[in-house]
Every structure is written in structure tokens, then in C-alpha cells.
C-alpha positions in Angstrom: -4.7 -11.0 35.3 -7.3 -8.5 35.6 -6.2 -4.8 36.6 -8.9 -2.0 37.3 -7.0 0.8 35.1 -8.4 3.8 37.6 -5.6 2.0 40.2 -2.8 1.8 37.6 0.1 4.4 38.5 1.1 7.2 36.5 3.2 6.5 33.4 4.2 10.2 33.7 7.9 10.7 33.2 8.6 7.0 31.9 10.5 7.4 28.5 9.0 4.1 27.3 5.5 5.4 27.8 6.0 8.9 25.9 7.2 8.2 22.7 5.9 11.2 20.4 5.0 11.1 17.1 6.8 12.9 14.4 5.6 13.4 11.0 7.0 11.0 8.3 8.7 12.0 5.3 6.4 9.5 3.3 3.2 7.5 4.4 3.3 3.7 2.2 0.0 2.6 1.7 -1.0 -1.0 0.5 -4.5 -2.4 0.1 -6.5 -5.3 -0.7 -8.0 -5.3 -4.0 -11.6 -3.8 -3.9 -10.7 -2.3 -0.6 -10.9 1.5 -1.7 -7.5 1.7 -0.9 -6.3 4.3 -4.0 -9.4 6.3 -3.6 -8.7 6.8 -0.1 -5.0 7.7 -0.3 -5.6 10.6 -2.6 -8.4 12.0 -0.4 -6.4 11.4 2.5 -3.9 13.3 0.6 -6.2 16.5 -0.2 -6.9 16.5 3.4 -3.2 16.5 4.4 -1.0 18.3 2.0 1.1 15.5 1.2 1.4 14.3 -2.2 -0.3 11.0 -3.5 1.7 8.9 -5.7 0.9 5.6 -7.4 2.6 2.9 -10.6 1.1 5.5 -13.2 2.4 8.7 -11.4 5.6 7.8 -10.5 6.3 6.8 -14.3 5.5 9.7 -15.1 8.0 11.1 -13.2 10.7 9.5 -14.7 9.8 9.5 -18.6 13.9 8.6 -19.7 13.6 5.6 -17.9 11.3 4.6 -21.1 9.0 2.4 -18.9 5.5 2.1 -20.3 2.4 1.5 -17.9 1.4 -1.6 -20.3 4.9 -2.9 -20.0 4.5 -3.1 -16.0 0.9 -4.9 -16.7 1.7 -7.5 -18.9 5.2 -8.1 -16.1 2.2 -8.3 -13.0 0.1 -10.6 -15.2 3.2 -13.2 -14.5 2.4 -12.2 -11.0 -1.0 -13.6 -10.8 0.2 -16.6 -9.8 0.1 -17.8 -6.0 3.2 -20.5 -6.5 5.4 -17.8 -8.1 9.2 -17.5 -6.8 11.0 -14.8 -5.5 13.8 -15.7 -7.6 11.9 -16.3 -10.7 10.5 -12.4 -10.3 13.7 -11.1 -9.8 15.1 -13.2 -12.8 12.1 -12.1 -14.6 13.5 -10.0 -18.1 11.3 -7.1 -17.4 11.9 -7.2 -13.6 15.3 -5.0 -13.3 14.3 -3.0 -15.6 11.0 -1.9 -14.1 12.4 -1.9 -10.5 15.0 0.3 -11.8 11.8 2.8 -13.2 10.1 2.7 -10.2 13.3 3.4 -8.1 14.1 6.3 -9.9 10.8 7.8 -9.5 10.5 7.3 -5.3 13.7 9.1 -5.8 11.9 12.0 -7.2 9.0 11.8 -5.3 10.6 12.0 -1.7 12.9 14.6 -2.9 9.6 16.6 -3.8 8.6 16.5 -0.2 6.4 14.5 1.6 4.0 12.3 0.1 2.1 9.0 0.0 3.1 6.3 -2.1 0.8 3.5 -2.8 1.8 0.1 -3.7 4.7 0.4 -5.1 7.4 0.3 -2.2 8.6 -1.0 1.2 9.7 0.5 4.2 13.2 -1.2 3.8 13.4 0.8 0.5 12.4 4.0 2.3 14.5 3.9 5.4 17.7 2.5 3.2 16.9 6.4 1.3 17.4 7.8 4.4 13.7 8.9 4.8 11.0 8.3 7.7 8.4 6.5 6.7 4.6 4.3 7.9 3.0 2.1 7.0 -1.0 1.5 6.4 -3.0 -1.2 4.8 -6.4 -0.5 3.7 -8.6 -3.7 3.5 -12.4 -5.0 3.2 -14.0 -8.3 4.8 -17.0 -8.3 3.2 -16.7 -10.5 -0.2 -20.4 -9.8 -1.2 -19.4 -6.4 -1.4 -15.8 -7.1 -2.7 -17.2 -9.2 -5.7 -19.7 -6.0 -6.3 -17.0 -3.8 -6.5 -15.1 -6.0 -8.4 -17.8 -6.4 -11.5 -17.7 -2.2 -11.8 -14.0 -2.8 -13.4 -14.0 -3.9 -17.5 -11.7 -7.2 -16.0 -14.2 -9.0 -14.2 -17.9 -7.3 -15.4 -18.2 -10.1 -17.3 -17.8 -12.9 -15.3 -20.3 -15.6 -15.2 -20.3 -16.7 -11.7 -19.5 -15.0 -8.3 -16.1 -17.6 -8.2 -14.7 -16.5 -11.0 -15.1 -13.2 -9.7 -13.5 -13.9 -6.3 -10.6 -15.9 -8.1 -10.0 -12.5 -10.2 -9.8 -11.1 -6.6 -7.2 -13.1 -5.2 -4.7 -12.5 -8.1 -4.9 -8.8 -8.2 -3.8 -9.3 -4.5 -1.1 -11.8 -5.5 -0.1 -9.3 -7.5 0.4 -6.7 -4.6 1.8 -10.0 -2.6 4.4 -11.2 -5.1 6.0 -7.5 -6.1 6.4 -6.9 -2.3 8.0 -10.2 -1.7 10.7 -9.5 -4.7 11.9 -6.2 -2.4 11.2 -7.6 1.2 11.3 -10.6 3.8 8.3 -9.5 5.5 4.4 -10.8 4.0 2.5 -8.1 2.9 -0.8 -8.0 4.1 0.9 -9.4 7.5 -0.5 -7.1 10.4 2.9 -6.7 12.2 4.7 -5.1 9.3 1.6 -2.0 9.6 1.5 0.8 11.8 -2.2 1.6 10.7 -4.8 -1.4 9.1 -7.9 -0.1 8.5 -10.9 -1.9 7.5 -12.7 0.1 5.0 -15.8 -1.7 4.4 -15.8 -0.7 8.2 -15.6 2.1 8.2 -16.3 3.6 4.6 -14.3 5.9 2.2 -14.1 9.0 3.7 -13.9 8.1 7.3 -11.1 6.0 6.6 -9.4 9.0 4.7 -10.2 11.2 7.7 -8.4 8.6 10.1 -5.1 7.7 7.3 -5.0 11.9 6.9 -3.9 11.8 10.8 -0.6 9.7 9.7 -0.1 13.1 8.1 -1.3 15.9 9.8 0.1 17.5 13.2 -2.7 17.0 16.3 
């Protein structure tokens, strides 16, 4: 039904209209491959405060664990695949013992105060910590300029034609796909589980840090 909005009633004093917005503890950020998304986390970051974390800071946080960033690559190339199983991840030989790495480290990292932490966690794993957390996904609907983007890394420069580039594509994001369906029911990269998406091909790197920064920055 139609509804001029200069008729509507006041909302004024209805608790379901006035929800406020607090702060999180931590800011989870996923995004499509070739979508900018860890370049605009960490500006996002310097614009905010918080501290940006992603797979090769967080192991650093945590160097007794004895977790190597090549041992976590050659475990995601196994999640290329788009027919993988949950249960063959999580019976995977390296999986318990990189989950238990990357545990460790959010540990650290929310106990260092509040912070953005890219890829690597869900907000059942956040909220089961005890901490407040959203969620954003970065991603890009343009595959002319994902596949451009794409041939700047040494994985797919390469490439003889612009399929295998785009196949290339979709398994870095199965990647991202399968390691969040080991540690969730939800679908990444389904809208409903995000409080932010934000196309970045859209509106470009630093805009789109400008608008994630707000997640993090008191109005």
C-alpha cells in the first residue's frame, strides 16, 4: 500500500523505533575476493582506532601455538573445492589444529581492546566469548574489473584466458565459504547474516572505509 511518509505519526517514544547503537567490542569483516575488502578494513581501522586483524596477524599473536602461515595455505588449498563437506573440514588433520591457533589468537585480540577482525571468525564465536560484535561484507559486481584485479596477484597473472581467471576467483571465495561453514550454520556471503554489505566497486576504497569506519566511531 502506498503511504505519503509527511502523514505518518510520530515514532517518538516507541521503544521498537529507538533502538541506539552502541559501539562493538569487535567489527568481523568478510569480503569477496578482489573486493578490496583487506585494504579497506585497515584504513577503516586508521580512521577509527580500532585494531585491524587478519590469518597472518593473529598468528602472530600466538607464536606457541606453532602454526605456520604456509601450513593454513596448503589446509585452504583443500578448500577450493565447491562440493567440500563440513564434516570432511572438520575431520580434516590440520583442521583442529589450526582452529585451535586461530582461537587462541581472537582470544588475544579482543582482550587487546577493540578491533576488526577479517575473515577469520563468526559472530557465534564472538558472542559465545562474551563480546559484542557486527558484521560487514565487502563485495564487487563488476567481473571485468574483478578479473583485472585478480591478474595483479602472482596466482592468476598468468592465466591464459579470462575463465580461468574467474574460476581462480570463485575458489578464493570457496575458500572464505567453506572455513565459515566448518564454525557456522549460517552461508557466508548470505545478506541476512550482515549488518553492513557494501559494494566496493560502488563505491571505491576509501569511501567504503569512510562508511565501515562508522561501525566504529561514535556519531
Amino acid at each position: 500500500m502506498a503511504e505519503d511518509v509527511r502523514n505518518v505519526k510520530s515514532v517518538k517514544g516507541i521503544k521498537e523505533f529507538e533502538k541506539q547503537y552502541e559501539l562493538p567490542d569487535c567489527v568481523l569483516l568478510d569480503s569477496e575476493y578482489c573486493s578490496m575488502g583487506r585494504m579497506i578494513g585497515v584504513k577503516a581501522c586508521s580512521i577509527s582506532g580500532y585494531k585491524y586483524y587478519d590469518a597472518v596477524i593473529l598468528l602472530e599473536l600466538v607464536p606457541e601455538e606453532n602454526v605456520t602461515i604456509e601450513e593454513v595455505r596448503a589446509f585452504e588449498k583443500k578448500l577450493r573445492r565447491s562440493d567440500i563437506t563440513k564434516e570432511e573440514i572438520i575431520n580434516d588433520p590440520s583442521y583442529e589444529k589450526i582452529t585451535h591457533a586461530f582461537d587462541a589468537a581472537i582470544d588475544r585480540a579482543l582482550a587487546n581492546g577493540k578491533c576488526l577482525i577479517h575473515d577469520r571468525a563468526t559472530r557465534e564465536m564472538i558472542e559465545a566469548k562474551g563480546y559484542s560484535c557486527v558484521t560487514a561484507i565487502t563485495y564487487n559486481d563488476n567481473i571485468p574489473s574483478k578479473i583485472v584485479r585478480a591478474k595483479i596477484s602472482p596466482l592468476y597473472e598468468n592465466c591464459e584466458t579470462d575463465e580461468q581467471v574467474i574460476a581462480g576467483i570463485q575458489e578464493e571465495d570457496n575458500i572464505r565459504i567453506n572455513y565459515h561453514k566448518a564454525h557456522s550454520d549460517t552461508v557466508w556471503g548470505d545478506k541476512y547474516i550482515y549488518d553492513l554489505c557494501i559494494n566496493s566497486e560502488a563505491l571505491g576504497l576509501d569511501y567504503s572505509a569512510v562508511l565501515l569506519s562508522q561501525l566504529m566511531k561514535k556519531a
